[in-house]
C-alpha positions in Angstrom: 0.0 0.0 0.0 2.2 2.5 -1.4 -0.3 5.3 -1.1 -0.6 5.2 2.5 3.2 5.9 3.4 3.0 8.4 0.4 0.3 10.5 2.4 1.9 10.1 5.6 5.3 11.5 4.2 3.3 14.2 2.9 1.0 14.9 6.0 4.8 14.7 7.9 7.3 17.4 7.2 10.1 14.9 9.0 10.3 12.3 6.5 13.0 12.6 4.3 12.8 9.6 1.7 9.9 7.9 1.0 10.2 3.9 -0.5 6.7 2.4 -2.1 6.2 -0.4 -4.3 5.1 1.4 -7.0 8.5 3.6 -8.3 11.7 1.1 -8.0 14.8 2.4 -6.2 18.1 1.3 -6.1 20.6 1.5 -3.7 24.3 2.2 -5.1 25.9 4.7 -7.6 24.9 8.7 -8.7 21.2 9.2 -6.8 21.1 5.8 -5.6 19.7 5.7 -1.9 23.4 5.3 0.0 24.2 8.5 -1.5 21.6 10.1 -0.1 21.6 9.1 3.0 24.9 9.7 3.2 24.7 13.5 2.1 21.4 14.0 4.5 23.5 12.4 7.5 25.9 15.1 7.0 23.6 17.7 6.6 21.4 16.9 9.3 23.0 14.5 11.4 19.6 12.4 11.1 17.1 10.7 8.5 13.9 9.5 8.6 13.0 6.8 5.8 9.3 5.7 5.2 9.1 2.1 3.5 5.8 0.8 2.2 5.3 -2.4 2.5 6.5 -4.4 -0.2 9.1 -1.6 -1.2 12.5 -3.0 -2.9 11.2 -6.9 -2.7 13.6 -7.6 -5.4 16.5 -6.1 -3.8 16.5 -8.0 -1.1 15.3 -11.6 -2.7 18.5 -10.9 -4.7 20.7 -10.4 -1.6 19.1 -12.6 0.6 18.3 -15.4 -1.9 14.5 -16.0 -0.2 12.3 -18.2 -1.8 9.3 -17.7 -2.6 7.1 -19.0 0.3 3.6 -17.8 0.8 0.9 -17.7 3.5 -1.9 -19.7 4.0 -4.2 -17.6 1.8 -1.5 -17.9 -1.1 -0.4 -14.4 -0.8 3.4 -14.0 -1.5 5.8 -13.6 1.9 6.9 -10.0 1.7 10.7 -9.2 3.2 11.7 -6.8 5.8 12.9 -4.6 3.3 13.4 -1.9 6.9 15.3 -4.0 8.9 17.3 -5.0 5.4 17.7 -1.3 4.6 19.0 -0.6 8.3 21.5 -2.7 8.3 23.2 -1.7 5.3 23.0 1.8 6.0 24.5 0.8 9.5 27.5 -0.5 7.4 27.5 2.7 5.2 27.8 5.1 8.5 30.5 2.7 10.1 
């Protein structure tokens, strides 16, 4: 439900990235995430990052090589793309 951390980013003048579903995002290189972060860590010596879920499911099936399990109603397992996202950016700041 991408549209529900889209309005609470913009009903939040806090949040500084936003992660949904709906618009992929990738992590490394020119305007990737880590830069990002990186530059708003500096600047502000914080960040706040909204993830919908289901944000950046194929980053982290790619890194984490999940399979593809689902729940009892058939619905696909989603990751924790935040906890995911966390620690890498833990390793970024280190």
């Amino acid at each position: 439900a991408g549209f529900i951390a889209m309005y609470a980013t913009l009903a939040n003048r806090d949040v500084d990235c936003c992660l949904i579903p709906e618009t992929p995002f990738f992590l490394e290189g020119p305007g990737g995430l880590y830069e990002f972060a990186e530059r708003r860590l500096k600047e502000n010596g914080h960040m706040v990052i909204v993830i919908a879920e289901g944000a950046g499911q194929e980053l982290v099936t790619e890194s984490m090589q999940a399979l593809q399990k689902q729940d009892a109603s058939g619905n696909k397992l989603l990751q924790d793309v935040g906890l995911w996202i966390s620690q890498k950016l833990k390793v970024l700041i280190i």
